[in-house]
N, C-alpha and C positions, 0 to 999 in steps of 0.2 A: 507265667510271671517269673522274673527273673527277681532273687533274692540281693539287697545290696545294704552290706556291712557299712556303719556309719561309728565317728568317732564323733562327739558331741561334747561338747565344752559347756561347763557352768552349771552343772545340772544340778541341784543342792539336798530336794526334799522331795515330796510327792506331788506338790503341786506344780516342779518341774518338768516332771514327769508327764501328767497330765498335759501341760501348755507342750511338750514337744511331741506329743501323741495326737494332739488336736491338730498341732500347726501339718504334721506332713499326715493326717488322715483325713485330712480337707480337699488334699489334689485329689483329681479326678484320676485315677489309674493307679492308685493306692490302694491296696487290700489289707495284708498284716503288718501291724507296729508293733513290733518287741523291743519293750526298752528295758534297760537292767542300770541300775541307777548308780550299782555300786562300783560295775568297771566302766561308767558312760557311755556302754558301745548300745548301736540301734538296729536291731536288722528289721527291712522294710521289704515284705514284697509288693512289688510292682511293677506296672508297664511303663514307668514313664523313665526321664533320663536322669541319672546322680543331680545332675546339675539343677534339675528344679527341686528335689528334696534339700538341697546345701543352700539356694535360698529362700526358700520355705523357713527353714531353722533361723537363716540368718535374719530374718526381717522376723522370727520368734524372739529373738536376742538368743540366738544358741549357734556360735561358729560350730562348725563338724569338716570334716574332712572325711571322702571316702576310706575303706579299710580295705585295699586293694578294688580289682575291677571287677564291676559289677559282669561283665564278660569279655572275651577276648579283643572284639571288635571297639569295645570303648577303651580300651588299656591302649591298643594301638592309637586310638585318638589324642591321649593325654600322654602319650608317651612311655606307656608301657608300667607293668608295677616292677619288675628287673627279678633276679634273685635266680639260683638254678632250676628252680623247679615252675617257673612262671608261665604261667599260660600263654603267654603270647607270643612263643618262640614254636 
């Protein structure tokens, strides 16, 4: 399972918490949801791609944005996360 850093918008209280631990522990290729309420970040491991966990969230009512790529091969898809030390070079 590959681990993928999530930036999550709106998250208020604990029952936010809970509705965004439900909404992406419901996909089928989801394993651990670590959420931390206080920097909004989420890390998710799993087998499936960023892009079903961003709308998982998103039809939660919780925008996120990945926090770089979740591996080299989907950075090269989205166009890379940049920076000098970035894995996709």
């Amino acid at each position: 399972m590959k681990t993928i850093e999530l930036q999550v918008e709106g998250m208020s209280c604990g029952a936010c918490v809970k509705r965004v631990s439900a909404a992406l522990g419901s996909l089928a290729g989801v394993g651990e949801v670590r959420v931390d309420l206080a920097s909004g970040k989420v890390g998710v491991a799993a087998q499936v791609d960023s892009r079903e966990l961003l709308a998982a969230l998103q039809q939660a009512g919780y925008p996120a944005r990945v926090l770089g790529p979740a591996n080299p091969a989907e950075a090269r898809q989205t166009g890379g996360c940049g920076g000098a030390s970035c894995c996709c070079r």
